[in-house]
C-alpha positions in Angstrom: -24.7 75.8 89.8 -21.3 75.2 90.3 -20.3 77.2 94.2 -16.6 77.7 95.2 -17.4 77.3 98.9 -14.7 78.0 101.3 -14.7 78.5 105.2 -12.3 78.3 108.5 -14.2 75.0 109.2 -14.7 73.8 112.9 -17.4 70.7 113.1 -21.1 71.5 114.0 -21.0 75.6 112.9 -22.6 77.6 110.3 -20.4 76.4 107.7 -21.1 72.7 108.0 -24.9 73.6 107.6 -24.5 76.0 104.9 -23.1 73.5 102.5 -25.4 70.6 102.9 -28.3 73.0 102.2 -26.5 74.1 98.9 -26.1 70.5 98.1 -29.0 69.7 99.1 -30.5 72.2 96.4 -28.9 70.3 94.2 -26.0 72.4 93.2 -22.2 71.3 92.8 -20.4 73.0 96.0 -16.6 72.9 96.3 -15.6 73.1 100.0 -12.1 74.2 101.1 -11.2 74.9 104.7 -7.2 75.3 106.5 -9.0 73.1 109.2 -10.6 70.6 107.7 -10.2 67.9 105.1 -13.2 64.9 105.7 -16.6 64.4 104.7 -15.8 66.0 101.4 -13.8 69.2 102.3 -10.5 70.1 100.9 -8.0 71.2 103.3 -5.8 74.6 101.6 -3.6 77.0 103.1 -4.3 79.7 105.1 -2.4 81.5 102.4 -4.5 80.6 99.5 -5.3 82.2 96.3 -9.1 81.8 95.2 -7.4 81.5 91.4 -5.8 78.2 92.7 -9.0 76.9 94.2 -10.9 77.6 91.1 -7.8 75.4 88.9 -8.2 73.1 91.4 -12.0 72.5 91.1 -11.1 72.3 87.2 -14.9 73.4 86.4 -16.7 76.6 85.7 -17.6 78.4 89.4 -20.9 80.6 89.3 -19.7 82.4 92.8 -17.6 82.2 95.3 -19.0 82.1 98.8 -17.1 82.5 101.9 -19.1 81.6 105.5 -17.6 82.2 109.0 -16.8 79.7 111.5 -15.2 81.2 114.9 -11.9 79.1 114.7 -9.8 81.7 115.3 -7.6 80.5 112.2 -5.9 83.5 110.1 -8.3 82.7 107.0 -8.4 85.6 104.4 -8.0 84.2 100.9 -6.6 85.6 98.4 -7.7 87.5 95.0 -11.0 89.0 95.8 -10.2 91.7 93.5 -9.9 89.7 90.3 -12.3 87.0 91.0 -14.1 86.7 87.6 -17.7 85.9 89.6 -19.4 87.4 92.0 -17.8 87.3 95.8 -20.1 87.0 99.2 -19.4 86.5 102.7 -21.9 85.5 105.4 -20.6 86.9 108.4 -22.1 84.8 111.4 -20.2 86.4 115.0 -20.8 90.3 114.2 -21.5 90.1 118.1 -17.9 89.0 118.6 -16.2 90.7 115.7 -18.4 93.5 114.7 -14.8 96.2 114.7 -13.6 93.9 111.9 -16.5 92.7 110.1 -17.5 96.1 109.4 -13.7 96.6 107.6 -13.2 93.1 106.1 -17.3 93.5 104.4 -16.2 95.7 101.7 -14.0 93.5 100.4 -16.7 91.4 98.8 -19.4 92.2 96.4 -22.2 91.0 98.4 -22.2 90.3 102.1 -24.8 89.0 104.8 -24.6 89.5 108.4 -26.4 87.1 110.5 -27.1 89.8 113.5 -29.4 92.3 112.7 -28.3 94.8 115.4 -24.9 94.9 113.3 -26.1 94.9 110.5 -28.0 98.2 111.2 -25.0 100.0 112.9 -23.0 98.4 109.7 -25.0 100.1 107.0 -24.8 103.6 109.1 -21.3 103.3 108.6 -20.9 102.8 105.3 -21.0 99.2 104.3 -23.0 98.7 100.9 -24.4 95.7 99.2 -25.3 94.1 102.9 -28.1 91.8 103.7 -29.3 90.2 106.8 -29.3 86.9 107.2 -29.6 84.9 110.4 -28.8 81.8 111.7 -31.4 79.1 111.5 -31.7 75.1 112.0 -31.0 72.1 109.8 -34.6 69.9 109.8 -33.1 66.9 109.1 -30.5 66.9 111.6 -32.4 69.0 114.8 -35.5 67.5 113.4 -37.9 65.9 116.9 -36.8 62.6 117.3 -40.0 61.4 118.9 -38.5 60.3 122.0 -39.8 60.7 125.9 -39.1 64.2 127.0 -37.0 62.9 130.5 -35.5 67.0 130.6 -37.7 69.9 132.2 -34.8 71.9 131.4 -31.9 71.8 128.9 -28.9 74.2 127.8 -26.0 73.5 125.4 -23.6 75.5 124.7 -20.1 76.7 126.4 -19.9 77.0 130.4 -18.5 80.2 130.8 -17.9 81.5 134.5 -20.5 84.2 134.3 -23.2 81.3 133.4 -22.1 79.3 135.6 -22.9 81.8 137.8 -26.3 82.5 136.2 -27.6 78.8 135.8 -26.0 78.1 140.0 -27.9 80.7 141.2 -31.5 79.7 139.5 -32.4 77.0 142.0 -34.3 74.6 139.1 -32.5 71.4 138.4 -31.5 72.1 134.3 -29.3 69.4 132.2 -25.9 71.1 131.2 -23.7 70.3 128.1 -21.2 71.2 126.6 -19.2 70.1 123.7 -22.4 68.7 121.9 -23.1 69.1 117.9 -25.1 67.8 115.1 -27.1 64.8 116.0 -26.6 64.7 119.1 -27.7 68.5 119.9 -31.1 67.3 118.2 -31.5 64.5 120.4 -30.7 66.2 123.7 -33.0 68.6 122.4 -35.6 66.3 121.5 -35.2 64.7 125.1 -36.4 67.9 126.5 -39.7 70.6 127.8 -38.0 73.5 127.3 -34.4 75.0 126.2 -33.4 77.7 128.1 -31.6 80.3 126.1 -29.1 82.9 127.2 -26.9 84.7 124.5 -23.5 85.0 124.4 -23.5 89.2 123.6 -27.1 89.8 123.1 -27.0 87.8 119.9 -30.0 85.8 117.8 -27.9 82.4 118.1 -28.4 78.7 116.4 -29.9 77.8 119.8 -33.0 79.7 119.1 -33.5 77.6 116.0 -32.6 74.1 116.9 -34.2 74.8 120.0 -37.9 75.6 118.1 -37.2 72.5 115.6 -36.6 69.8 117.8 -40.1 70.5 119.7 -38.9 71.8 122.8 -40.5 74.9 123.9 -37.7 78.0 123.9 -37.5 80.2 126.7 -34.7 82.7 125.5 -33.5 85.9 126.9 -35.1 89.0 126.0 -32.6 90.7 123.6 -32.5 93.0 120.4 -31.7 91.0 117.9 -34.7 90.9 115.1 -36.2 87.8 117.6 -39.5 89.6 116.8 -39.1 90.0 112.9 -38.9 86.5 112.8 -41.4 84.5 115.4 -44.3 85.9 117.4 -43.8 86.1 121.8 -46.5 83.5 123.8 -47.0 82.0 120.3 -43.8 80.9 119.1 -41.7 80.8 122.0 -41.3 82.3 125.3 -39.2 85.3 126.9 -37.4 85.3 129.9 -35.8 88.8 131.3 -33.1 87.2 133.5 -34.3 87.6 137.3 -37.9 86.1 136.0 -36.4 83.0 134.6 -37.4 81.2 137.4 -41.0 82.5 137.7 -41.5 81.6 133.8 -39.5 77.8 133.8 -42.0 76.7 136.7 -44.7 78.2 134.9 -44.5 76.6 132.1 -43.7 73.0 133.6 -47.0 73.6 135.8 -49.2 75.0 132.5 -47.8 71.7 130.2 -51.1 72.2 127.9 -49.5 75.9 127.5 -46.0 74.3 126.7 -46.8 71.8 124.3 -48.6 74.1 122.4 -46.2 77.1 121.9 -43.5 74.7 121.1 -45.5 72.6 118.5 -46.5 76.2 116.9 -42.8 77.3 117.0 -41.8 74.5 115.4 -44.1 74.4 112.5 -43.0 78.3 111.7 -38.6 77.5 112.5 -39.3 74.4 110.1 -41.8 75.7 107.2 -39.4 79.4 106.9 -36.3 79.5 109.0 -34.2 76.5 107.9 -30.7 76.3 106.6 -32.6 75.4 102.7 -34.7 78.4 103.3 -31.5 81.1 104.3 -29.3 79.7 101.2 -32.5 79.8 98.7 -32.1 83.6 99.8 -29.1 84.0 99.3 -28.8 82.5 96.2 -31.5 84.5 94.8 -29.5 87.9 95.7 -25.8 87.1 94.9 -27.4 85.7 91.1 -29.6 89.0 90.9 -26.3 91.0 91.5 -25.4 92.9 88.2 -21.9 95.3 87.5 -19.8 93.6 90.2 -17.2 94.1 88.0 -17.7 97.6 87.5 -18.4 98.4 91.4 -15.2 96.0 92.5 -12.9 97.8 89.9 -14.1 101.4 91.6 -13.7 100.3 94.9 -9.5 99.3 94.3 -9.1 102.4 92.5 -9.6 104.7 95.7 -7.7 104.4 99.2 -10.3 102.9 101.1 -10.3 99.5 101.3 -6.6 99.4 101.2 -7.1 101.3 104.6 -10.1 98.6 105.8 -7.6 95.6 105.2 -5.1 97.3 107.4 -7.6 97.8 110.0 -8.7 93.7 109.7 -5.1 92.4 109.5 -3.6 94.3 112.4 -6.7 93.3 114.5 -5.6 91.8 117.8 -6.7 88.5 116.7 -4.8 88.3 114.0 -1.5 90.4 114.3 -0.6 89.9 110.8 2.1 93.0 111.1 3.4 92.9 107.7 0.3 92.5 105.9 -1.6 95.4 107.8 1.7 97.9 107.4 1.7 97.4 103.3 -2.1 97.8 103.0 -1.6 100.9 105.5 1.1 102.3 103.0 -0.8 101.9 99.6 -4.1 104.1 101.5 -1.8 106.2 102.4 0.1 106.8 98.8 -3.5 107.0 97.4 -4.6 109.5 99.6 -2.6 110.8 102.9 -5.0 113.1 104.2 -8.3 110.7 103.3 -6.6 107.8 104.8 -6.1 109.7 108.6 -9.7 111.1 108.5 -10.7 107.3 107.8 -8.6 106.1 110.4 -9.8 108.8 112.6 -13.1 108.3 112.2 -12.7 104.7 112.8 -10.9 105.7 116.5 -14.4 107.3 117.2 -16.9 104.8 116.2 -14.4 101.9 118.0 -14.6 104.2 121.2 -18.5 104.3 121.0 -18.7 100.2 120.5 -16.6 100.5 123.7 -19.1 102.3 125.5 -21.6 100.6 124.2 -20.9 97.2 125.2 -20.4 97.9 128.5 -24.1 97.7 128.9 -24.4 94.7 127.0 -25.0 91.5 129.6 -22.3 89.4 128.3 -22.6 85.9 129.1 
């Protein structure tokens, strides 16, 4: 199968893992990123118009798959309307950017969130044709090295004030880093008892997976997030609720019989259903399954709607792309004045709720 892949690339994210799994499937994957332009991605504009990727490949595309990578880069390409196969969009941060995500979505034929908490509050909005699909781990690159174990304690990941905070106050000796990816996140891992896990917005992150792979027994914040579609507590992996995480750490390194075993049985599950191979075998099997996109993408650019949505993505404060959101804004509105304010309205009051909502959230 021949896959039009394109992302806003940053080294060690979703994106990066996505792809080698396609290829690794053995299908033909064309990768194109405004940020990136080695180990076989094409660098395009930010600008860029899928009909110009698809003469540039120069070979029939089965789909066209778009994966998220939190850059920050303005990367909305061009066309989705007349795409002539199906379009899909794994949507990775709907913890970060769930008031655009639930906009930008219906611009594809087929999308997958990887949070199923989003996904959820998502389909209660409105969003159709939506899937969830989380994050997982790559066995060949967070794969158990086989090396001593000379960390009780290990976290990866940004050092934001509030955990600095969190991991100052704990009183256990853990080894901090930041700025680690690929190989070297499954050797650090490798090198340790147990990865501690704290979630950036109550989310199911990649640290969960790569955690489980590398051997190391995860001790992860007690969120919901779908942790317990997936893996079974005391058998899989451990929870921590925060103020215990002491308490269950020094447990743990006391109890090593304990340790050894729910981290060798959490890695057998996170390695025999939860890879990167597993997550793109699925969604394979439900973009090719998807008949009448045509049909349902011709229906959806007849109305107001999604004219309104990309308003509501472009003029997001992460973006700012005036111009762009004001003619989108204009064409809902010629289509249909009065639908286009009740939309917009009732956008106001489910943004206002989020609000609330996340308040409660413990952000870290």
């Amino acid at each position: 199968m021949n896959i039009l892949f394109c992302s806003n690339y940053s080294i060690g994210c979703v994106p990066y893992y996505a792809r080698r799994a396609l290829m690794k499937l053995g299908h033909n994957v064309f990768a194109f990123s405004p940020d990136y332009d080695s180990d076989g991605w094409l660098r395009c504009k930010t600008e860029v118009d899928i009909h110009d990727l698809l003469g540039t490949v120069g070979a029939k595309v089965d789909l066209f798959l778009l994966v998220e990578a939190s850059t920050g880069t303005k990367f909305f390409p061009k066309g989705l309307a007349s795409v002539p196969v199906p379009t899909g969009w794994w949507a990775v941060d709907n913890h970060l950017n769930y008031r655009w995500h639930k906009e930008y979505a219906n611009l594809f034929d087929i999308v997958f969130f990887a949070q199923k908490e989003y996904l959820i509050k998502a389909q209660r909005y409105g969003v159709q044709n939506l899937h969830w699909l989380p994050v997982a781990c790559d066995e060949d690159i967070h794969l158990d090295r086989k090396i001593p174990r000379i960390y009780d304690v290990s976290f990866i990941g940004n050092l934001t004030p509030n955990r600095k905070k969190f991991f100052g106050r704990m009183g256990i000796p853990i080894n901090l880093v930041s700025g680690a990816y690929l190989e070297e996140v499954g050797n650090i891992y490798s090198q340790s008892k147990i990865v501690l896990n704290i979630s950036a917005r109550e989310d199911l992150n990649m640290r969960v997976f790569e955690a489980m792979c590398a051997g190391a027994l995860l001790v992860t914040q007690r969120v919901d997030a779908g942790m317990s579609d997936l893996f079974e507590e005391n058998h899989h992996f451990v929870y921590h609720n925060i103020r215990d995480v002491q308490d269950v750490i020094r447990y743990y390194l006391v109890h090593e019989s304990d340790l050894i075993r729910i981290a060798a049985d959490g890695q057998k599950k996170v390695i025999s259903e939860h890879t990167y191979t597993k997550r793109m075998e699925k969604l394979l099997s439900i973009m090719m399954d998807f008949e009448n996109f045509e049909s349902m993408r011709k229906k959806k650019y007849a109305g107001f709607r999604i004219y309104a949505q990309k308003s509501l993505v472009y003029r997001h404060r992460t973006f700012r792309l005036k111009e762009k959101a004001d003619t989108a804004l204009k064409e809902s509105l010629k289509r249909s004045f009065i639908l286009t304010l009740l939309y917009l309205f009732r956008f106001s009051i489910y943004r206002l709720t989020e609000r609330i909502e996340k308040i409660f959230k413990k952000n870290f």
